[in-house]
C-alpha positions as CSV (number, residue, x, y, z in Angstrom):
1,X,109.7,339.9,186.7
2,X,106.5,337.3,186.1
3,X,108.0,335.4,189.7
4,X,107.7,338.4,191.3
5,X,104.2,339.4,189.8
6,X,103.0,335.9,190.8
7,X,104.6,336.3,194.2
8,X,102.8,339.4,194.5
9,X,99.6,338.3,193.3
10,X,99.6,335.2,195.9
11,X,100.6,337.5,198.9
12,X,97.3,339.3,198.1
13,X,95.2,336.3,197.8
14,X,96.5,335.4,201.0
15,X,95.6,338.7,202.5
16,X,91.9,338.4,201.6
17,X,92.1,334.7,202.5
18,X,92.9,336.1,206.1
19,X,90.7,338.6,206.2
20,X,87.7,336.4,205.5
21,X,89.3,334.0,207.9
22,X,89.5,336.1,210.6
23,X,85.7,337.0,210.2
24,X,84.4,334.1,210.6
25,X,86.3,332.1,213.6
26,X,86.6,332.6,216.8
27,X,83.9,333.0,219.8
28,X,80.9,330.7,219.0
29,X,80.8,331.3,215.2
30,X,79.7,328.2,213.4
31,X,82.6,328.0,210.4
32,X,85.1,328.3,212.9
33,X,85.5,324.5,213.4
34,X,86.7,324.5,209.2
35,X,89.5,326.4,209.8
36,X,91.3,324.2,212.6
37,X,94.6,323.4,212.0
38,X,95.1,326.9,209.7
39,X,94.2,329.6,212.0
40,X,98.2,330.4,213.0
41,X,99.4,331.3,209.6
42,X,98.4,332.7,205.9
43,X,100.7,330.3,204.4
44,X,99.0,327.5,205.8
45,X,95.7,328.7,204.8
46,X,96.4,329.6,201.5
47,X,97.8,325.8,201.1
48,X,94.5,324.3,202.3
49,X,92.5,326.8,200.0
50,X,94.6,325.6,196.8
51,X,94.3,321.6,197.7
52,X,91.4,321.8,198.3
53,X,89.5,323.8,195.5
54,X,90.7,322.0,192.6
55,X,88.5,321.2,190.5
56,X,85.7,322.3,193.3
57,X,83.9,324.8,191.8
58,X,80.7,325.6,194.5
59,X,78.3,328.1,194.0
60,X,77.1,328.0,197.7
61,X,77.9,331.3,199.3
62,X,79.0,331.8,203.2
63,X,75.6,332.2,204.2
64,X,74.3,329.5,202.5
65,X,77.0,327.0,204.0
66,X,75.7,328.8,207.3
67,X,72.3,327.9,207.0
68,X,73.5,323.9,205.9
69,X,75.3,323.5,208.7
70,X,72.8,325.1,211.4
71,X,70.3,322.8,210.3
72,X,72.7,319.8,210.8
73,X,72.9,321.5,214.2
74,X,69.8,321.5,215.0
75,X,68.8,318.4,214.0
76,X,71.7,316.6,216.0
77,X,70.4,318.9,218.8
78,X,66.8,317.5,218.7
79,X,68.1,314.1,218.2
80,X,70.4,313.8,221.3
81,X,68.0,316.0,223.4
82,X,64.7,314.0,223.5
């Protein structure tokens, strides 16, 4: 009974895993490059998720990492463009 309410419980973090996944890759969105090499299965996601978050416990929502990384973007940009 508790291997099949854990089994349960991990199918359904795998589900929202996905679905926040799937709505931030593809076409030119700029988080799509962090989910290379899991974008096939939820098994494989939810793997990369658990190794690595432990111990990680960030406070920085999407649209903070977002912001981070489109100023890295732009400054690489400006850098390699003068």
């Amino acid at each position: 009974m508790l291997k099949k309410k854990l089994n349960d419980e991990a199918n359904s973090i795998k589900d929202k895993l996905w679905k926040i996944k799937t709505s931030h890759t593809g076409e030119d969105r700029i988080l799509d490059y962090c989910f290379e090499g899991v974008k096939s299965s939820k098994d494989k996601l939810f793997e990369k998720i658990k190794d690595i978050t432990k111990g990680n416990q960030s406070t920085r929502s999407i649209d903070d990492l977002k912001k981070e990384l489109s100023k890295i973007g732009e400054n690489t940009q400006e850098k390699y463009h003068k």
